[in-house]
N, C-alpha and C positions, 0 to 999 in steps of 0.2 A: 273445221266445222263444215257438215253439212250445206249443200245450196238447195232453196224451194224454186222450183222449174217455174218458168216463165207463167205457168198458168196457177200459178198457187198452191200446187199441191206439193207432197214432198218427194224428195231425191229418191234415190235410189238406195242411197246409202242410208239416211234417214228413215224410211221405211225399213229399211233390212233392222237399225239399231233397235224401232221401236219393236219390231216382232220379238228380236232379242231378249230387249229389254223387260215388255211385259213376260214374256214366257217364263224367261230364267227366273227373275223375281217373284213373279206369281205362283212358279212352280214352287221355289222355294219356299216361300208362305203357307201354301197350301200342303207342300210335302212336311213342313213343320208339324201343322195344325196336327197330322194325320199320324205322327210319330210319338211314341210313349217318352216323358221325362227324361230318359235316359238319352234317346236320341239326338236330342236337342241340345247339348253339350256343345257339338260342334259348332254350331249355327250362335251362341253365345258364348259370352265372355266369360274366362274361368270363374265357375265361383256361382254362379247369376241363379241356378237351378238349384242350388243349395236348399233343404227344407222347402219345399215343393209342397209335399203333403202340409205344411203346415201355415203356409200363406194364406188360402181362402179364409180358414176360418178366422182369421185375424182383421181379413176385409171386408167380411160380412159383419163387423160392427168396429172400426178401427181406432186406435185410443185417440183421442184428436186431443190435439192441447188446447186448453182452455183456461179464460181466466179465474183468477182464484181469487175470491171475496175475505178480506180480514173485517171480522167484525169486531165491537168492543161488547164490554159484558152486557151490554143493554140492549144488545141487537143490533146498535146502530153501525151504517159501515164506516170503517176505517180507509179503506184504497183496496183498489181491483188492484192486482199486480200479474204481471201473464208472459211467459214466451212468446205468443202469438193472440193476438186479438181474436178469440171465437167464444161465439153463444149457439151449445148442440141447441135447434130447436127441430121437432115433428113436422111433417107435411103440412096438416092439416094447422099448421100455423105460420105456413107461408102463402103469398098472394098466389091464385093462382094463376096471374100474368104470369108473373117472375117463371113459373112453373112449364107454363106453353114457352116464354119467348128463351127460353134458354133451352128447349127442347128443338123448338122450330129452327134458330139460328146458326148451331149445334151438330144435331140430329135429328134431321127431320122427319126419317125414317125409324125413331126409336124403339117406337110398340110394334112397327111392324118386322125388323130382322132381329136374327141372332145375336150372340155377344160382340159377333166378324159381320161386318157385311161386307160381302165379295163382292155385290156386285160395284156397292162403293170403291173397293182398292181398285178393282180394272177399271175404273173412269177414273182415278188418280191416279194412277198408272199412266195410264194412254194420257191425260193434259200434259203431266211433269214433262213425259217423253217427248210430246211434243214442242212442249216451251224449253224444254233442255235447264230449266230451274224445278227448284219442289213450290208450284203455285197450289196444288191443294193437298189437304190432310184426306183419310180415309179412318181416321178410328173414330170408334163408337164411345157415345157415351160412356159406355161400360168402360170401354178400354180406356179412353182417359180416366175414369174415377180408379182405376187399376195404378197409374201412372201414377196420380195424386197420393193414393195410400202410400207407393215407394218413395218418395219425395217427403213427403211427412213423418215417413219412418226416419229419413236421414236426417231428419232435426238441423241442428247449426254443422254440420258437418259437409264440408263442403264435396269432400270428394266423393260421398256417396250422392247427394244431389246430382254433382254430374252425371255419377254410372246412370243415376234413374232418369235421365234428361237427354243421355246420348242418342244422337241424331244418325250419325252417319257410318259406314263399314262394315263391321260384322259383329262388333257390338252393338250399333244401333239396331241391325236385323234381328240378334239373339234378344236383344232386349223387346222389340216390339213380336217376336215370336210368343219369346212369355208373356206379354199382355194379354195377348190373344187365348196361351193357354189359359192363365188363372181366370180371362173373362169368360169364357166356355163354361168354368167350372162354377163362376160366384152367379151368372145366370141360371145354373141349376138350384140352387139355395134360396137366392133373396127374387122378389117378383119387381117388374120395371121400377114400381113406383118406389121399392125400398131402395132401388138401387139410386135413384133420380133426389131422393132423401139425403142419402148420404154423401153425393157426388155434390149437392150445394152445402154442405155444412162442411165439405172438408177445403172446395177452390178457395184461387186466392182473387179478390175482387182490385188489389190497390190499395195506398193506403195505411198497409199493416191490417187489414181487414179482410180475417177469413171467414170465409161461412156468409152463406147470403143474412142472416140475421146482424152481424156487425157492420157486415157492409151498410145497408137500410139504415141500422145508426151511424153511423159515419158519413154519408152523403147527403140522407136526407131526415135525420133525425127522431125516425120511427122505426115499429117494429115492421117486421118484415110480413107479416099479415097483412098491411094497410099501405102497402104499397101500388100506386097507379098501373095504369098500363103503360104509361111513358116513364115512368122512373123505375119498371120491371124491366122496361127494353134499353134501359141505361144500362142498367146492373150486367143485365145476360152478355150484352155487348163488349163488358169489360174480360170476358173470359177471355178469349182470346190472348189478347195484351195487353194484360193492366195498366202499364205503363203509357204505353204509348195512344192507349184509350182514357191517358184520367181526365175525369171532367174537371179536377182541380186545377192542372197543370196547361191540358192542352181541351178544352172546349170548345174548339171547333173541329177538331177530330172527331172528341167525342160526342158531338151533337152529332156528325155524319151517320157514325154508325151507329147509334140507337138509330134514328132513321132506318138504318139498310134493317137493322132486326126488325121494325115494326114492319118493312113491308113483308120480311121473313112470314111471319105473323099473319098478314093477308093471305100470301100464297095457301097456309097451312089451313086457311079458314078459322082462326081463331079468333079475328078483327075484321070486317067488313072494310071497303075501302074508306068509305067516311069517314067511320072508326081512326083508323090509321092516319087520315086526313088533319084532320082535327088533333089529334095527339103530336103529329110531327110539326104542328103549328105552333106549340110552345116550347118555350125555351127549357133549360135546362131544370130548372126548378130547385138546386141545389138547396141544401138547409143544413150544412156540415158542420156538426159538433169534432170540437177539438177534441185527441186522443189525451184521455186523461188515464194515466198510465205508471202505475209502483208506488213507492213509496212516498218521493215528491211528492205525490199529490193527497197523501194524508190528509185527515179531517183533523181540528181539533190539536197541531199542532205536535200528531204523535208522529212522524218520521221515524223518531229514531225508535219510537218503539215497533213500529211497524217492520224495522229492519230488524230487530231484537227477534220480532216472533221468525221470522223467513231463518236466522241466524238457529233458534232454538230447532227445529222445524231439520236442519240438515245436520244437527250438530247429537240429533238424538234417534239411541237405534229400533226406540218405539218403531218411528216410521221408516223403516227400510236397515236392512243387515248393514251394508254398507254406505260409504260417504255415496258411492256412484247411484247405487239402487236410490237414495234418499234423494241425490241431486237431480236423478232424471223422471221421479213422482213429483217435485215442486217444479218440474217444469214441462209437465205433463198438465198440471191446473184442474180445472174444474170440481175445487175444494172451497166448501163455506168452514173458514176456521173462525170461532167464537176465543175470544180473547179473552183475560183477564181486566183489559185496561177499563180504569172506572173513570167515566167522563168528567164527571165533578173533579175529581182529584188531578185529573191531568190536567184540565183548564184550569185549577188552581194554581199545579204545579210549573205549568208555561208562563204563566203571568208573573209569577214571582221569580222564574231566570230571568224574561225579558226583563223585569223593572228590577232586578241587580246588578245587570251588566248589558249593554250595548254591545251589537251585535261588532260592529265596529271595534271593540275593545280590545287589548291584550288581552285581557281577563276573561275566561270565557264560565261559566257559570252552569252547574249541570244538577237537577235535583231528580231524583228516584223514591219511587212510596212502593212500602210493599206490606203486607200484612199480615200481623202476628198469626201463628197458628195453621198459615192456608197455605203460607208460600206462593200468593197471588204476587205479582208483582204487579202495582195497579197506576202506577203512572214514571212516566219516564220524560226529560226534557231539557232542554240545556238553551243557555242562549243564543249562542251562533246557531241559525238553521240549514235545516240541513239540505243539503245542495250539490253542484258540481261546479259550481265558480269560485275561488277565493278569489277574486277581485269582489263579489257582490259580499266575501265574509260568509260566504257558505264550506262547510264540509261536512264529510260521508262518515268521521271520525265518531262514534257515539262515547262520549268520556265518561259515561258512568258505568260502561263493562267491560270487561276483560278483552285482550286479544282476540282470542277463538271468536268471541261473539259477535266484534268489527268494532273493537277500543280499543286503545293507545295501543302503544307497543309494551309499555313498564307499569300502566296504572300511575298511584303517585303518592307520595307518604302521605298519611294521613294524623303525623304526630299524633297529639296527647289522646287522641279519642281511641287508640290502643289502648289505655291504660285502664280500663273494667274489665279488660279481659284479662290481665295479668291480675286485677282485685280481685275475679273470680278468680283464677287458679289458687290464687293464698287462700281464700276461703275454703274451696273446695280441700285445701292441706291442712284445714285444721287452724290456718291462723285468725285470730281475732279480729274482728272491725277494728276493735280498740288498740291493736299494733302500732307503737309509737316510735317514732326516728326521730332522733333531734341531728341537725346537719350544719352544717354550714352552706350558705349559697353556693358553693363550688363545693367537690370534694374528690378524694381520688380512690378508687376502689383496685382492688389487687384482682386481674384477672385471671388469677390460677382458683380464685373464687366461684367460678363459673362453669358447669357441667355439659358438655351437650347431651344427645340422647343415649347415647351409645360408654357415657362415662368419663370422656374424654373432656381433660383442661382446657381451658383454654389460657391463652400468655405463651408469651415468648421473650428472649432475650431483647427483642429488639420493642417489644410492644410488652412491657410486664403490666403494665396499667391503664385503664380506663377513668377519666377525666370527665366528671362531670357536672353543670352547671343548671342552676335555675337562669329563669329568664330576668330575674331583676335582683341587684346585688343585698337588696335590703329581705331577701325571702331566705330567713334562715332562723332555724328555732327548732320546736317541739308538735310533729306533725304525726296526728292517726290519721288514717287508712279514709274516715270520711272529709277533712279538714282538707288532705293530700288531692282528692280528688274534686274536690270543690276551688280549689289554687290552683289547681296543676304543676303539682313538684314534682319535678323531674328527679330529683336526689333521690327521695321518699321512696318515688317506685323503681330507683336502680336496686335499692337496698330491699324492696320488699320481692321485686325478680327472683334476687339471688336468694335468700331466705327459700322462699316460695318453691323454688328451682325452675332456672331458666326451660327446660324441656316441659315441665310440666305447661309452663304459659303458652308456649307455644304450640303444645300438641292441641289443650284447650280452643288456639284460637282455630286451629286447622279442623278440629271436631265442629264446630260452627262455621265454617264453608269457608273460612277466610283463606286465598290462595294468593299469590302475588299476580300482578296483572299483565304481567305475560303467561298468566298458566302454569306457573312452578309452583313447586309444593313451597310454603314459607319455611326457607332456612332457621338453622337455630343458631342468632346470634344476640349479644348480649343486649344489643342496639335495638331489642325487638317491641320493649316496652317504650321506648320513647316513639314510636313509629316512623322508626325510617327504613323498613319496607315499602315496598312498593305496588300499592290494591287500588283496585275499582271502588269507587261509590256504593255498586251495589255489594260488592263482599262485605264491605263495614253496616250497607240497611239490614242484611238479615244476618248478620250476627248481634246485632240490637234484637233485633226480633227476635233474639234465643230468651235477651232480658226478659222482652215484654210477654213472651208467653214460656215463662214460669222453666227457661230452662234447657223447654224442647228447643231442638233446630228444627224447620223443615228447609229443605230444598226449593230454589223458587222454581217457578212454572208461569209460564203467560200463558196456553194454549190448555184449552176447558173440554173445545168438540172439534172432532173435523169431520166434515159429511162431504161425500167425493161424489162425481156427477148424480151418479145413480139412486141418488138417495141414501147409500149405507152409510153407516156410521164408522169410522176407523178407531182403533185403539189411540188411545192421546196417553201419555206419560202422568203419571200421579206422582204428588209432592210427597217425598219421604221424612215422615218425622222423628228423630231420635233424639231421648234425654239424653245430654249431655254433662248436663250437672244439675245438681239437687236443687228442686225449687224454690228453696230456702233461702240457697246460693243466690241464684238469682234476682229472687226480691230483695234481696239485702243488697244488692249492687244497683237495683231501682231507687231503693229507699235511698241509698245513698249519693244518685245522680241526681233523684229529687232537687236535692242541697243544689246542685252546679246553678241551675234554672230558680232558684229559687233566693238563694247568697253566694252563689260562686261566680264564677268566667261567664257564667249563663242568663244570668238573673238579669240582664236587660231586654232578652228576647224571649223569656219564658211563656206560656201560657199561662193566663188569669182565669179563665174559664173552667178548666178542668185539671183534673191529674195530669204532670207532662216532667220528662226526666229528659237529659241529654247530656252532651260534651263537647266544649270545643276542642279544636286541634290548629293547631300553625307548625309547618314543617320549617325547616332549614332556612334560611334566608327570608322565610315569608314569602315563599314559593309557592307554596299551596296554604288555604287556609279552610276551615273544614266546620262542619255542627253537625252533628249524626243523633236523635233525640227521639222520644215517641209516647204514644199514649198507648191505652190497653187496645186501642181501637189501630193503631196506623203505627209506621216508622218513616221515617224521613232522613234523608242523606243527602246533604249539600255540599258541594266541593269548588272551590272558585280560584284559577289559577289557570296559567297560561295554556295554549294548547299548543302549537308547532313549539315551542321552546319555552319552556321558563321562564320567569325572570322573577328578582326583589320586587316584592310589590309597597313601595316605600316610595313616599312622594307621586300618587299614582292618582289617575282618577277613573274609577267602578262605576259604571252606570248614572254617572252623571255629577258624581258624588265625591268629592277631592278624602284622600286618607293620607294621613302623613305617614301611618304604617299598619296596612292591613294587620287585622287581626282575625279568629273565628267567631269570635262574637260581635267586631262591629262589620264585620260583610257578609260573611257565610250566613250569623245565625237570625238578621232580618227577613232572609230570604227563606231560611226556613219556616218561620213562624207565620210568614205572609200563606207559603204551600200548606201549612197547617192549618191553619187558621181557614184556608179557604176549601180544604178536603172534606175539615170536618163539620161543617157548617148545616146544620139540621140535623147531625149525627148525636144520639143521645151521649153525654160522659158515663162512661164510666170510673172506679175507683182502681190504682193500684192494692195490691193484699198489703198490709199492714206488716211492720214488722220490727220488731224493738233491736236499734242497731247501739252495739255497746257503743261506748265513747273512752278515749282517755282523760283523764285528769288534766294533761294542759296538753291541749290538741292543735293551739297555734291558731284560730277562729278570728283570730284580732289584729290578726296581721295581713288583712285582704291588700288593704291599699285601691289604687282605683282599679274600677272595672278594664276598663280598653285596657290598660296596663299591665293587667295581671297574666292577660292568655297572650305566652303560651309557651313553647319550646322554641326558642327563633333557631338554635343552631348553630349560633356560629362559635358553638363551644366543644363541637367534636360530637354533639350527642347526635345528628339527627342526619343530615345527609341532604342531595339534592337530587330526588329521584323527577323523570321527566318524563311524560307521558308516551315522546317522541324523538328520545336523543337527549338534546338537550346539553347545556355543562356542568358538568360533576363540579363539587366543590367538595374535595378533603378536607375542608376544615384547618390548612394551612396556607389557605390564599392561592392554591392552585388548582387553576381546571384542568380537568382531563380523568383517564381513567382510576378507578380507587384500585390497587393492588393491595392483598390482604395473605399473608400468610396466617393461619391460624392452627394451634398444635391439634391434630386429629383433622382434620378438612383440607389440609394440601393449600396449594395458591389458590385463591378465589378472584379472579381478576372480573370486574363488573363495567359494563358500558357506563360510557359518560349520563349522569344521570338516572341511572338503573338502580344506585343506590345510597348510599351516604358516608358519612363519616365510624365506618364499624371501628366496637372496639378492639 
């Protein structure tokens, strides 16, 4: 290294370095500036001049992410959720401290040079050279707000962050070359002050707070209009080094240099010295509002609906051709999305998981509303909340949707509350309400009896028969079609399946949206009317909903409008309705649910007030236990059973509430009728359509026996299976866990995860 001679000036060699050093660099810079696109290749890093002509105009208003407002149908917000904390606001609605002192601090010289100031780099030139470190910067505001757009284009991607942040070699020289071109070119375009606009709506201040307007809310709890002279000379201060300037972390750093920026401030004559006097005389003045941020921070207890809409949102090609285009416009932001969720219903619907099941519980408790006709989906909720701690009994897991949408891994059986959709299919074939079966409590059906879609038997040497039982030995007799569904006979509806034909039931329930809950098409197996498939809560709400509105399916929808920064309105997805089957059909499987809520499995949790039809369901072991019900106005889907694994829910206690053996009407269907009851509460009744359902002559009416007793399919008779939201352990139905291996004639081995499905026949 160099020596400075006795008298303080420099060496010889030092001198010689600096003449080097400014010339060659200078010249370079300048010989850059001076050179068309092409030239400049060498002086930068492959790649860097790429799309050249089409940078400016992308910097002259840059997409900046921002956050995005969920609202509920009422207008009210739901949760900001955002990649980056920013609010684009106008000039003329920032202080115009903040405005001088990040000018003056900065660029002092702003209004007065080019996009380059030279004569800035030969005094940063000549210091560095002489201090033998880089002690000062030379770019312009412009040139940094250049910087900033490429840094913001590189999103979470790190390595392009780098390319736009390199400092040193001959990529950092290619790179600060280009700044300098694009800023030449966005100074012809945009005039200081658009530039000075957008250069604070894009920096990053600390915090997670971009844009001088979050910042303002973030430190001192206002808009950025109404900010002082001492807390503009905060903010501009932080440019620099947010970090090492926060006034959160390190305050007496950042007390220093607000300081040096107000005297900044003086110098420029923006603040008189008293001025400045007086302002450095108070303290920081902090007023820092916590970052309240996604879904977490939902209103009203919707989280997981709040995750639903983000879920619908990426999962639909409304908005964007592809997953990637979809994914990087929801994290682009600055979207007001109006929802479907109805406030009333949701707070009805939170209250009645919280007061079914304790968050603490095995049992975790999840209800869904959605509504006939609209394909609204109007409240969503569950009892564990939603989180990222299980120690505090939080998760991210939403058990009332599917996979794809951020549910389980399998969904989860939903027993006997399948079995209106197998009543519609016989209907829809012509067969009679008054269709009678007289059975014994167990019975064994020939499985070469059994068709899939394609024509194929089912049976084999090794399985010729399917074995099936009611849930209590004393349920055997003479059962129609409404008597069956008012008991829940499991015999009744093997034998009405196969009649019926098994493909038909199943095609029916697959025309009304029902899918399994990982996202597969439901299989056709004979096991399909007892429900030991494996669905979401919400497949089984709006397949009710096909009931209640006479038929149709729609498709559900949570998202109404989406308006993107600028005020436009964007395309949003509409709900598709298709009759399915004859309205007829349908009321006649109301009229006949009627019965469940009125003298069946139901009729303890029924509504008194108005028209109200449903089903319960209990899967395999009393693993899941289920009410899926609804009026002309609403549907309701309640599912209550474990979530990281299964279990017997026998000798358990729910929400407070000891059961010697859950059932779906004394757990699932309180908690329904609490969500009901509190949805519809000023909502006028309406009437189901009327409809004369035949009966048989001895329909078996008289042999209910008790309620809790009577529901449901428990399972452990081969019919039903242990399907697990998350894994979980299979139970074949011969006392072993583990996987179910199924040969069937026409489908090849079907080998199913532990808890993925059941006991097939």
């Amino acid at each position: 290294m160099g020596r400075k001679r006795p008298g303080g000036g420099l060496s010889a060699t030092q001198q010689i370095a600096k003449f080097l050093g400014v010339s060659v660099v200078a010249g370079a810079v300048l010989a850059g500036l001076a050179l068309p696109a092409a030239g400049l290749i060498g002086l930068a890093a492959a790649g860097t001049m790429e799309g050249f002509d089409e940078i400016p105009a992308m910097m002259e208003r840059p997409p900046l992410t921002q956050k995005t407002t969920i609202l509920d149908a009422d207008g009210e917000k739901i949760a900001d959720v955002y990649e980056r904390n920013r609010t684009v606001v106008p000039l003329d609605e920032m202080s115009e401290h903040v405005r001088h002192a990040l000018v003056d601090v900065e660029d002092a010289r702003f209004y007065e040079h080019g996009a380059v100031d030279l004569r800035g780099i030969l005094r940063a030139l000549t210091r560095n050279v002489e201090s033998g470190s880089v002690e000062e910067g030379a770019s312009t505001l412009t040139q940094q707000y250049v910087k900033n757009v490429f840094v913001e284009a590189a999103g979470n991607d790190e390595a392009a962050v780098a390319e736009a942040m390199t400092q040193s070699g001959a990529e950092g020289l290619g790179r600060k070359v280009r700044e300098m071109k694009y800023a030449i070119q966005l100074e012809q375009e945009l005039t200081k002050d658009q530039i000075l606009e957008n250069y604070l709506n894009i920096t990053y201040f600390g915090q997670q707070a971009y844009g001088i307007e979050a910042a303002s809310q973030r430190y001192f709890s206002k808009h950025a209009a109404d900010l002082t002279v001492a807390e503009a000379a905060l903010l501009a201060g932080l440019v620099q080094s947010p970090s090492a300037y926060d006034p959160i972390l390190h305050p007496e750093a950042a007390l220093a240099r607000r300081n040096t920026v107000l005297d900044k401030m003086v110098e420029a004559d923006h603040l008189t010295r008293a001025e400045a006097d007086e302002a450095q005389a108070t303290d920081l003045g902090l007023d820092v509002s916590e970052t309240q941020v996604g879904c977490i921070t939902a209103t009203n207890d919707a989280a997981f609906f709040c995750e639903y809409v983000k879920q619908a949102f990426l999962n639909d090609p409304v908005f964007g051709e592809t997953r990637e285009d979809r994914e990087a416009r929801w994290a682009l932001g600055g979207m007001t999305i109006t929802t479907t969720l109805d406030p009333q219903a949701q707070a009805a619907s939170a209250q009645a998981a919280r007061d079914g099941a304790d968050p603490e519980d095995d049992a975790v408790a999840s209800v869904v509303q959605v509504e006939p006709g609209t394909g609204h989906v109007l409240a969503m909720a569950q009892s564990r909340p939603y989180g990222f701690d299980p120690a505090q009994h939080q998760t991210q897991i939403n058990m009332n949707v599917s996979n794809s949408m951020g549910g389980s891994y399998y969904g989860f059986q939903p027993g006997s509350t399948i079995k209106p959709i197998t009543a519609a299919a016989a209907l829809e074939e012509g067969i009679s309400p008054a269709q009678s079966y007289e059975t014994e409590s167990e019975i064994v059906m020939q499985m070469d009896e059994f068709e899939d879609c394609e024509g194929n038997r089912f049976g084999s040497a090794d399985e010729p028969v399917w074995e099936v039982s009611n849930e209590r030995e004393d349920e055997e007799g003479t059962w129609d079609m409404t008597s069956a569904l008012g008991q829940s006979i499991n015999t009744y509806f093997a034998k009405l399946e196969q009649e019926a034909g098994l493909c038909n039931a199943v095609s029916l329930a697959r025309e009304m949206g029902v899918v399994r809950g990982d996202d597969e098409e439901l299989p056709v197996r004979p096991s399909f009317t007892l429900g030991a498939e494996t669905i979401a809560p919400l497949e089984m709400a709006n397949a009710y909903a096909t009931f209640a509105n006479h038929g149709t399916y729609c498709t559900p929808i949570v998202i109404t409008s989406v308006v993107d920064a600028d005020g436009e309105e964007l395309p949003v997805p509409e709900t598709e309705c298709e009759q399915v089957m004859s309205a007829h059909t349908a009321d006649t499987v109301t009229q006949m649910l009627k019965g469940v809520v009125e003298d069946g499995t139901g009729q303890a949790v029924g509504l008194t007030d108005r028209d109200n039809a449903g089903k319960t369901g209990t899967s395999d072991e009393r693993q899941n236990v289920w009410f899926v019900g609804y009026t002309p106005e609403l549907v309701t889907a309640v599912r209550v059973g474990g979530a990281d694994e299964l279990f017997a829910m026998e000798d358990v206690t729910i929400g407070g509430q000891y059961f010697e053996r859950a059932s779906g009407a004394g757990v699932a269907g309180p908690i329904w009728r609490q969500a009901m009851t509190g949805a519809l509460e000023g909502v006028q009744a309406s009437s189901f359509t009327e409809v004369d359902v035949p009966r048989a002559d001895d329909h078996g009416d008289d042999e209910q026996g008790d309620d809790e007793d009577r529901d449901d399919d428990r399972g452990d008779n081969g019919n039903g299976g242990n399907g697990n939201g998350n894994g979980g352990n299979g139970d074949n139905g011969n006392g072993d866990d583990g996987d179910i291996d199924l040969d069937l004639p026409g489908l090849g081995d079907i080998d199913l995860p532990s808890g993925g499905g059941g006991n097939w026949p």
